[in-house]
C-alpha positions as CSV (number, residue, x, y, z in Angstrom):
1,X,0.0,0.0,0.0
2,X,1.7,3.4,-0.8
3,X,2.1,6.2,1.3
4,X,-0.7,8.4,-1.0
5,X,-3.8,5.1,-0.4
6,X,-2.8,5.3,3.5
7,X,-3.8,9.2,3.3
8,X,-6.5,8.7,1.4
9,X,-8.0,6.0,3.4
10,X,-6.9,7.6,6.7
11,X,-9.4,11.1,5.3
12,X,-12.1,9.2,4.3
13,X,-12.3,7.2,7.8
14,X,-12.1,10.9,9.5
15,X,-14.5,12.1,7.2
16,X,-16.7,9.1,8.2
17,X,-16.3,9.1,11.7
18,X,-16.8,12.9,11.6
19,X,-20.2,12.2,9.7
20,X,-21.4,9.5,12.3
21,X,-20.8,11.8,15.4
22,X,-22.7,14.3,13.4
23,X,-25.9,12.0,13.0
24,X,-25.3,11.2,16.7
25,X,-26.5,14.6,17.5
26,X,-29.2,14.8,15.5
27,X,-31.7,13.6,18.4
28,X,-35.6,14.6,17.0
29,X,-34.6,17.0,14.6
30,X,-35.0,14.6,11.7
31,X,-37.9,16.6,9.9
32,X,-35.9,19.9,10.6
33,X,-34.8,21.8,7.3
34,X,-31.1,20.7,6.0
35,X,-30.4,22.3,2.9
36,X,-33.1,23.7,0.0
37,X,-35.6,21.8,-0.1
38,X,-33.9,18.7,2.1
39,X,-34.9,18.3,5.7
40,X,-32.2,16.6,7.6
41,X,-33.1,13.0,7.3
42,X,-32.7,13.8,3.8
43,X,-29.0,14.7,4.1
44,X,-28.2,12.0,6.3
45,X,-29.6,9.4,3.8
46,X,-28.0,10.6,0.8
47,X,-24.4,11.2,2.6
48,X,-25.1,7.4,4.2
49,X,-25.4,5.9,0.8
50,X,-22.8,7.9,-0.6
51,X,-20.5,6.6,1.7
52,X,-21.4,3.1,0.9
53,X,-21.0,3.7,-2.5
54,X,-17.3,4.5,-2.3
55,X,-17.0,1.9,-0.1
56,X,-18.7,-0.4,-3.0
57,X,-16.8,0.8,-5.8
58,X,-13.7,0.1,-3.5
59,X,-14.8,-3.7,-2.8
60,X,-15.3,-3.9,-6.8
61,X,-11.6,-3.1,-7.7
62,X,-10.7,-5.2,-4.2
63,X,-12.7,-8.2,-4.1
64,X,-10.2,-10.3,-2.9
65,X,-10.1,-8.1,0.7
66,X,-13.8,-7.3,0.8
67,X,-15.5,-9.4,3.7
């Protein structure tokens, strides 16, 4: 693994983690606005899947070390 994957897999966990203690805090604001027209359960859903979709596309080019 070069030096440039290990930064890059480093930010997207901190990026990650950052976005889960975000969520976290949300408590019963779900139906609150977010951005435009999306309320904050909104936002969380599309940045959730977007996450797994990296993660997805990673797995793809990685099979062999995808559990």
């Amino acid at each position: 693994m070069t030096a440039e994957w290990r930064e890059t897999r480093a930010a997207f966990h901190a990026a990650a983690d950052w976005f889960a203690t975000a969520v976290e805090k949300v408590g019963g604001r779900w139906s609150s606005p977010g951005l435009g027209e999306w309320d904050v359960r909104a936002l969380v859903g599309h940045t959730s899947r977007a996450l797994l979709t990296v993660e997805s596309y990673l797995c793809l080019l990685y099979t062999s070390r995808c559990v």
